[in-house]
N, C-alpha and C positions, 0 to 999 in steps of 0.2 A: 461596614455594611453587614446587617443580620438577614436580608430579603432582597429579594432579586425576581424579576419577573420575566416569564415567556415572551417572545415580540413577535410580531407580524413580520415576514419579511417582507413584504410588497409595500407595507406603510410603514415602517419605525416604529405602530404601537402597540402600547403593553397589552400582554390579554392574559385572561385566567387568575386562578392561584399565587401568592406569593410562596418563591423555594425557599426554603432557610438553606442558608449560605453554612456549607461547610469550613471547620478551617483544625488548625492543629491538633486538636482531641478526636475528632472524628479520625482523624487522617492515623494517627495512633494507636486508637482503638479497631480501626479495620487492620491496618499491616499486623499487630500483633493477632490479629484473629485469623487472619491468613495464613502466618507462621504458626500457629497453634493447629493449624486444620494440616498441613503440608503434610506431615507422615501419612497421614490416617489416608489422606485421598490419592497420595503419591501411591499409596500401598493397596489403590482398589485394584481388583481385577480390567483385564479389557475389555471383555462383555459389559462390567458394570460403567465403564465410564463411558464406553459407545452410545449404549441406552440413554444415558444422562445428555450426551450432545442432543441425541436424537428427541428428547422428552423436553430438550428448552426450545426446539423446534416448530413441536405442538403449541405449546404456550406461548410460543410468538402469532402463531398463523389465528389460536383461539382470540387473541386481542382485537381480530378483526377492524374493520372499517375506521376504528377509534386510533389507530396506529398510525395509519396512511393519513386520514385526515391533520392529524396534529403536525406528520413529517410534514406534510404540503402547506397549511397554514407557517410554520416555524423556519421552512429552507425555502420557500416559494419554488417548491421546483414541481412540475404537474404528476398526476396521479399514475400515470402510465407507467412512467420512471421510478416512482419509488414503489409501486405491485410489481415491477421489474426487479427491485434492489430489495425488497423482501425475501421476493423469491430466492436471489441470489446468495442473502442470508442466510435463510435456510438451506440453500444448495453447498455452500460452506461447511454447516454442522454436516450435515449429512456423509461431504466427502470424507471431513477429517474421524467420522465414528467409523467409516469404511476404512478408513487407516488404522486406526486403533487397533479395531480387530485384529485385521491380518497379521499386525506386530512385525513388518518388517524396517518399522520405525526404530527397533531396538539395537539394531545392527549388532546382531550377535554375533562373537567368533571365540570359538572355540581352536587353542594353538596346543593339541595333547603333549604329555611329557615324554621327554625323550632320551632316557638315561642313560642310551647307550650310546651316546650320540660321542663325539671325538671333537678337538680337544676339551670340551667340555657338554655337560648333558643341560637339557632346554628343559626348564619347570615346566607345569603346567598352567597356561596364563587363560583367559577366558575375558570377556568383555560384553558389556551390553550399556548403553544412553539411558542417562539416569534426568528426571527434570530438575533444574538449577532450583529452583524455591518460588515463593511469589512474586508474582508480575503486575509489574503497574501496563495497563494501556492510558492510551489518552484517543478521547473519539477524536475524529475527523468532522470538519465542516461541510466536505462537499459528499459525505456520503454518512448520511444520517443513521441508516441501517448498517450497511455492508462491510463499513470501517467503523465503525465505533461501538456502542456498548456492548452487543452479540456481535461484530464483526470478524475479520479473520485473523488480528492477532486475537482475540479473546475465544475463537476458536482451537489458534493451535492451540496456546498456555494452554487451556484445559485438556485438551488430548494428550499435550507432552503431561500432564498429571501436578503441574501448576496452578494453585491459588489464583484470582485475580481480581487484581481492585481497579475499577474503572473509573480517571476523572473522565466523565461526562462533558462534552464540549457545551458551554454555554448556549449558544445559538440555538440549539434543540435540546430545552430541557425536560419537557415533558414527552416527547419521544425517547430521550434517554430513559425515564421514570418509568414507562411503559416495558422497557425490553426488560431495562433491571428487576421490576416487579416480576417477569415472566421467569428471568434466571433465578430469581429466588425462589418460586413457585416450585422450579425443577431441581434444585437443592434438596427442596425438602422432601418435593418428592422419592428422589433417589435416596433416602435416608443418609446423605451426607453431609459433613460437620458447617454449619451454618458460614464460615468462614471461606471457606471456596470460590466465595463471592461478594464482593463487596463495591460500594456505588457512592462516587463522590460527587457532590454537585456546590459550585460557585463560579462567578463569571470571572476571579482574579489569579494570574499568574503564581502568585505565592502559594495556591492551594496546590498545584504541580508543582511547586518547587518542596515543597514539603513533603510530596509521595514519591518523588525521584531520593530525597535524602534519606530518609526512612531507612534503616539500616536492614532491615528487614525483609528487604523489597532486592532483588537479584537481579531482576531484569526489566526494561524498559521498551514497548512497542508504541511507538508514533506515527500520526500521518498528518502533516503539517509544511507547514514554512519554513525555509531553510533556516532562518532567526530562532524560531521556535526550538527546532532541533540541533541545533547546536548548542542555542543554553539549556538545554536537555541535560546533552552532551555530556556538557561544560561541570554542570551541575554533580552526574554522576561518577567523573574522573575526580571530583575535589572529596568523597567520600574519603572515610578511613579505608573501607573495603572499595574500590571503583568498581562498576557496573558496566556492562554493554547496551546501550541504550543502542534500539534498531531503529533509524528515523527514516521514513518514506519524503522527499524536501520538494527538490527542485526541478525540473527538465523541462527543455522547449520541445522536445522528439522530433529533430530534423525527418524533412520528408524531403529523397532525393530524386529528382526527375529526369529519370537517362533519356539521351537524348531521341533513339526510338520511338519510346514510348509518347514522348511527346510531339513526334512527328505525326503522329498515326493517330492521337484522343489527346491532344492538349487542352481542348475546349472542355472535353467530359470531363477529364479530370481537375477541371476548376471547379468546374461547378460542382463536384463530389470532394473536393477540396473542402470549398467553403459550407459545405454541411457539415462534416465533421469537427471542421475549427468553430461555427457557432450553433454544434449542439450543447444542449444544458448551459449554454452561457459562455461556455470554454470554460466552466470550472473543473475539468478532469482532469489530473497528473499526468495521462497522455494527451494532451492536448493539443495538436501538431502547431504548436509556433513559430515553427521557423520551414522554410522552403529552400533547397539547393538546387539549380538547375544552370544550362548552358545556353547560353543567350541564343537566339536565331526564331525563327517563324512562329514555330511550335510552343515556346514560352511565352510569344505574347500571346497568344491565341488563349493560351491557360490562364495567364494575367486578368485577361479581358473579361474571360468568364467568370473569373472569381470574383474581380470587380463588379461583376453586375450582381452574384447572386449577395455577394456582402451589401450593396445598396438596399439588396431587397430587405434584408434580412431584418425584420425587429428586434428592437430594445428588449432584454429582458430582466426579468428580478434577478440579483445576485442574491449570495446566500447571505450577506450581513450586510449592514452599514460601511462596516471598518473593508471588508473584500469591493463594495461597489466603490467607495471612495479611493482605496490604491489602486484599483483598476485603470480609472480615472487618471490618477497622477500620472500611472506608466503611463498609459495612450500617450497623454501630453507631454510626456518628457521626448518620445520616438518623435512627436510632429517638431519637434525643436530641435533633434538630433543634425548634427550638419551630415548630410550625404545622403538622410532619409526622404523619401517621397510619398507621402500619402498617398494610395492608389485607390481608397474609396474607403468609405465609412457608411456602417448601420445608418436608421434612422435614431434621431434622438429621441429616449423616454424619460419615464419620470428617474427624480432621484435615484430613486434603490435601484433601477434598471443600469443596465452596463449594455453600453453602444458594438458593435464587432468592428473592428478597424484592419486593413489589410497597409502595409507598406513595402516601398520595395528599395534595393540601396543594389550598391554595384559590393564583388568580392573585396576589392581595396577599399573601401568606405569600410565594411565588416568586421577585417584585419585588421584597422585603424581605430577603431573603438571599439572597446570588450564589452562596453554595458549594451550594444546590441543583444548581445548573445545570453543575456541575463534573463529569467520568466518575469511576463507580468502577466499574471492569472488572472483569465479571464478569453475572449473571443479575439485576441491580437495576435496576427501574425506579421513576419519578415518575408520578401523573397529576395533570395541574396542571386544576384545575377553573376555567374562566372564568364569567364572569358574562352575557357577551354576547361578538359578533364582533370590537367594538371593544377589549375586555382581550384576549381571543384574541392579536390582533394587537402588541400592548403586549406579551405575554411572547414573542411572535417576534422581535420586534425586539430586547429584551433579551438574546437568546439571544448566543453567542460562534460564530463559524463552524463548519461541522459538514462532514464528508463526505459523507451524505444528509438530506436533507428527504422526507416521505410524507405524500402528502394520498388519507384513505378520504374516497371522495364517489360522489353520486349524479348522474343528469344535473340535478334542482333544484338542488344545489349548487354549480353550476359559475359563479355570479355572484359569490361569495364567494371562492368559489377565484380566478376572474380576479382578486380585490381583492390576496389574498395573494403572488398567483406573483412579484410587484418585487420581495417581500423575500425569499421563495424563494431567489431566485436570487442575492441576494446576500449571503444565511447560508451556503448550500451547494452542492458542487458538483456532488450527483445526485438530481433530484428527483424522486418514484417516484409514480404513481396507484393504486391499486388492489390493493397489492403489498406485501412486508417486502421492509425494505434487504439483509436476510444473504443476498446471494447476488447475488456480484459478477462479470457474467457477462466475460471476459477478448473484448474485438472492438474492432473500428476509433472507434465510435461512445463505452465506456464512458469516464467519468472517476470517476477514485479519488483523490478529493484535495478542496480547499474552500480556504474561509480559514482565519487562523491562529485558533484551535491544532491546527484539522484537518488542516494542511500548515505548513512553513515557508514553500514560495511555489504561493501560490493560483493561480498562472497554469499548472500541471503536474497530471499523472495518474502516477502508480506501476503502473496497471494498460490495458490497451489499448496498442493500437497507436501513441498518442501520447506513450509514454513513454519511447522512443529520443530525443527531442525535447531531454531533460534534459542529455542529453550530447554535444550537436553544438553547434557553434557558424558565424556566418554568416562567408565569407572574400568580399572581394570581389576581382576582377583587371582592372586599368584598360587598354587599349590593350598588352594582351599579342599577342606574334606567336604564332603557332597553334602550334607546337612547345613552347610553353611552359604554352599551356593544361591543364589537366587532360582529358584524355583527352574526357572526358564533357561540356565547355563549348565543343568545338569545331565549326566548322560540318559537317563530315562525322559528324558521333556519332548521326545519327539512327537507324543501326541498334542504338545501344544500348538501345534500350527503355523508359529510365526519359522520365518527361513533363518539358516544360523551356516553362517562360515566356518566348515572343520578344517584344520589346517591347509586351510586356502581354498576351498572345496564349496561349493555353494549348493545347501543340503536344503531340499522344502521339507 
């Protein structure tokens, strides 16, 4: 294939333009232009590369109305949403130039020498996070802005002072062409080596498998399928040099219902349930698919309500063909599951549309088959009925890592909740009170990530200000003369502003 075309997502059909299909020349020709460009921009100041997030910012918001309309023709998802995920775009650049600045991204320390020290004297050691080299991203399906070409791994990369080459997710290819064209706009404008950036676009697997192998290429950000990110994975361990591929995969985000709370708003909280499981379709990585609660009054009363508002709920467009058809399979694998109980489904739409389905199964049914517990992306959820606190607990811990955990409670609940928050915390990496997961607010404090198969490594965020973190690495310099120092670890740099560790000492 040389051409490739734009799609409708609400009909299957082609529109616009044909892309020419990238494949191994291009893919070579960017990584080597990325590594060519790495010193010079590794080596800009942080005024200069602030400015530069900040100036692809402009150029995204100058694209105006033509942006939004191509995202919502190409992901079927309404306008509201994506002037939402624009924004949030931009609210991304923006944080990580606010990081830049400050420079306490560099995590400087300073360990002075100490000659006189018994039985032996301490060199003079210094340290500051250097960025690993260029970075492949891969966009994201369900967030045509936010996650993919200007998203937030291609935010940090460039803040941590990383290259990046972007495969372009097929599904939105002329919203990708659109950002890309903006980031190259602000390349040029910041008189930076054209290589900084670069934009791949084909609908076939091999074109990824070719920018993960690229020798050139250091690091990997992903937000995808746990299939996807594992032959990532897979891909970039079989290197001569192996790589850290970051992949964002899988989670159902148990949402757990102390018993309180459900005595007191069972019913509200169904029906704020079943909004947040079929907002946007349920295509968001928190998307609460699964329900743990204690069987008695209070949970049917929630059932009920969720029941009704899932009946209400319409069919809507998924983001692709290939998402609304595995949708589809899962539902119907759950309605065959032995122990499962359909407790009420959307209305039916057309093809490209994905139905919301609620089911429910007892904690021994759950226990008893693991593919419960597995995502199928999309507006589906479980509610696993326990018998007491003690099962509750037994299908928590069963669980496989997740990116949120949510406990509804009351203040009599909160003895129980203390019991749970150990495991909490080591299912997942955001755990919410009083609240639904869809809604990942982008600051210093969030984390977007968990254990595996929520993340390939559990110790990173995809979202927040800790996510320049993926792409630095620590350098140390033993008994360097001050000339040789890095500008920023020497003893005169205290007007540079960023904070620096003096022998344990935490100096602004």
């Amino acid at each position: 294939m040389t051409e490739f075309r734009s799609v409708v997502a609400a009909t299957g059909q082609p529109q616009g333009p044909a892309f020419t299909v990238h494949g191994p020349a291009e893919v070579a020709a960017l990584c080597a232009a990325a590594a060519d460009a790495f010193d010079a921009y590794r080596a800009t100041t942080r005024e200069t590369r602030a400015a530069f997030l900040e100036k692809i910012t402009e150029e995204i918001l100058g694209i105006g109305d033509e942006l939004i309309e191509a995202a919502m023709s190409e992901s079927g998802l309404p306008r509201a949403r994506l002037e939402g995920e624009r924004g949030r775009t931009m609210g991304q650049l923006r944080l990580f130039a606010d990081v830049v600045r400050k420079g306490a991204w560099q995590q400087l320390r300073i360990d002075p020498a100490l000659p006189d020290r018994q039985p032996l004297p301490r060199p003079d050691i210094r340290l500051r996070m250097i960025p690993v080299g260029p970075v492949a991203v891969f966009g994201a399906s369900n967030f045509p802005l936010a996650f993919s070409t200007a998203g937030g791994d291609t935010a940090s990369a460039l803040a941590a002072g990383c290259p990046v080459v972007v495969k372009g997710h097929p599904a939105h290819p002329r919203t990708g062409e659109l950002v890309a064209a903006a980031i190259a706009r602000s390349v040029a404008a910041c008189g930076l080596p054209e290589g900084v950036f670069g934009h791949l676009v084909g609908p076939s697997n091999d074109l990824g498998a070719a920018l993960v192998q690229d020798p050139r290429i250091a690091a990997v950000g992903f937000t995808g399928s746990r299939g996807g990110g594992l032959a990532l994975a897979k891909l970039a361990q079989a290197r001569d040099v192996p790589i850290a591929v970051y992949a964002e995969m899988s989670s159902i985000n148990p949402v757990l219902l102390l018993p309180e709370a459900l005595k007191a708003r069972g019913a509200t909280l169904g029906t704020a349930y079943a909004g947040s499981l079929t907002m946007g379709a349920g295509q968001f990585c928190t998307n609460p698919g699964l329900v743990l609660a204690i069987e008695g009054e209070g949970l049917d009363a929630f059932i009920a309500a969720a029941a009704e508002a899932v009946s209400a709920a319409a069919a809507q467009t998924m983001l692709t063909s290939g998402i609304s058809t595995a949708y589809a399979s899962g539902v119907a694998a759950l309605e065959q599951t032995s122990g499962v109980e359909t407790v009420a489904k959307g209305a039916a739409g057309e093809p490209a549309q994905g139905s919301a389905a609620l089911f429910r199964t007892t904690a021994a049914a759950f226990l008893a088959e693991q593919a419960m517990g597995h995502e199928v992306f999309g507006a589906s959820s479980i509610v696993v009925v326990c018998r007491d606190a003690d099962e509750l607990q037994s299908v928590l811990r069963s669980l496989e890592g997740q990116l949120t955990a949510t406990l509804h409670m009351d203040a009599a609940d909160e003895a129980l909740a203390a019991a749970l928050l150990p495991v909490l915390e080591v299912k997942a990496g955001r755990i919410l009170a009083n609240g639904w997961p869809t809604g990942v607010e982008v600051c210093h404090a969030m984390v977007h990530g968990g254990p595996f198969p929520a993340t390939s490594d559990p110790r990173t965020t995809s979202v927040g200000s800790m996510a320049i973190d993926r792409f630095l690495r620590p350098v140390s310099y033993q008994n360097l003369t001050a000339p040789l120092l890095p500008p920023e670890l020497r003893d005169d740099a205290c007007g540079d502003g960023a904070p620096r560790l003096i022998d344990g000492v935490l100096t602004l």
